[in-house]
C-alpha positions as CSV (number, residue, x, y, z in Angstrom):
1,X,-66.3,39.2,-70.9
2,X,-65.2,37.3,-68.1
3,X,-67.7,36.6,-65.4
4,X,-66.6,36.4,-61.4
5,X,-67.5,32.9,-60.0
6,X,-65.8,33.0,-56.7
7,X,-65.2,35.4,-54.0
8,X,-62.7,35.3,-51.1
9,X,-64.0,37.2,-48.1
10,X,-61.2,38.0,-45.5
11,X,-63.0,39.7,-42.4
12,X,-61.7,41.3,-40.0
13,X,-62.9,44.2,-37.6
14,X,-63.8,47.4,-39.6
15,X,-62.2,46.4,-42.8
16,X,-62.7,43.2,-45.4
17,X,-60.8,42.4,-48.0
18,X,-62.5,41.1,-50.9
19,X,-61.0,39.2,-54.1
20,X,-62.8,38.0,-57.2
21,X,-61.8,35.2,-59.7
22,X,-63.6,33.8,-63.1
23,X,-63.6,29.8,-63.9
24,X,-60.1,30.1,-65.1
25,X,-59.4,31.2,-62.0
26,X,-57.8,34.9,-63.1
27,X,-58.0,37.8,-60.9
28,X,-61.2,40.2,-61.7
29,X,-61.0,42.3,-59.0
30,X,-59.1,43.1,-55.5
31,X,-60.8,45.6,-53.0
32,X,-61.1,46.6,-49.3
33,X,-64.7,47.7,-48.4
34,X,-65.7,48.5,-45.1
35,X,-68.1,46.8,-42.6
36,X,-71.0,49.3,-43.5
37,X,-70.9,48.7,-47.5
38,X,-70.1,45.0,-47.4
39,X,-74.0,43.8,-47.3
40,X,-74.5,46.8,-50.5
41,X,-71.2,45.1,-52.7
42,X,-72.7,41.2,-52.4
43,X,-76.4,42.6,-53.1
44,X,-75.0,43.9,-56.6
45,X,-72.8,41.0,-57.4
46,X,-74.0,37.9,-59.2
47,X,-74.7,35.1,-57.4
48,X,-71.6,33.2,-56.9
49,X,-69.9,31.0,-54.6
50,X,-68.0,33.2,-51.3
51,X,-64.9,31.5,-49.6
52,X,-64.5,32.6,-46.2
53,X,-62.5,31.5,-43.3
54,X,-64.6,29.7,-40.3
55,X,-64.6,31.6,-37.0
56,X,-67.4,32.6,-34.3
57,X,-68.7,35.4,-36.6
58,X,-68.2,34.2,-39.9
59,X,-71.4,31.5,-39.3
60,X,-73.3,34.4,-39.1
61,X,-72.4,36.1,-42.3
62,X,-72.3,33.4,-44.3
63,X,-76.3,32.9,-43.5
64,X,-76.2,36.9,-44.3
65,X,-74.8,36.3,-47.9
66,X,-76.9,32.9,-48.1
67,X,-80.2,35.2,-48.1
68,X,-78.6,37.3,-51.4
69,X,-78.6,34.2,-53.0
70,X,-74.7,33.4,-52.8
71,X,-73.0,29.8,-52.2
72,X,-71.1,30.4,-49.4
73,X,-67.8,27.7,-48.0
74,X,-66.6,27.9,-45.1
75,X,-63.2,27.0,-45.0
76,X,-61.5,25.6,-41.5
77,X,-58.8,28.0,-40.4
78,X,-55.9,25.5,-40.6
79,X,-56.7,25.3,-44.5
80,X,-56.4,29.0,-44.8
81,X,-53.1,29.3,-42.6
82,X,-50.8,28.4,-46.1
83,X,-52.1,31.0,-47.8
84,X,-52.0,33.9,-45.0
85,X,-48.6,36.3,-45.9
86,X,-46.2,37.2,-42.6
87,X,-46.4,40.9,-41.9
88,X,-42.2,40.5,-41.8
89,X,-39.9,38.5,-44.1
């Protein structure tokens, strides 16, 4: 059984999106949690290394997911922009 070694974290106001890959880098899992139960989902997860994007708020949870014993990456927002899907196409 496949084990999830990376997390992408896309926060927003009341809702995250969360996304979990193994070392081949295949899809384990694809949720939405919300701000409440986010803290309860990383406690229960092994540690592993979260990707995030790097605003003002996201300093602050990435020393939040640091203290559950996760390796967390901040990545700068003009990284993350080729990846982002438009709303319209």
């Amino acid at each position: 059984m496949s084990e999830v070694i990376i997390i992408g974290l896309d926060i927003a106001k009341h809702v995250f999106h969360v996304h979990g890959a193994d070392g081949q880098g295949r899809a384990m899992f694809s949720k939405r949690i919300s701000r409440g139960k986010r803290r309860d989902f990383f406690a229960t997860q092994p540690s592993c290394t979260v990707a995030l994007e790097a605003c003002g708020g996201a300093h602050h949870r990435a020393r939040q997911l640091a203290q559950l014993g996760h390796e967390v990456r901040l990545i700068p927002p003009a990284y993350v922009k080729p990846f982002a899907k438009p709303a319209k196409q």
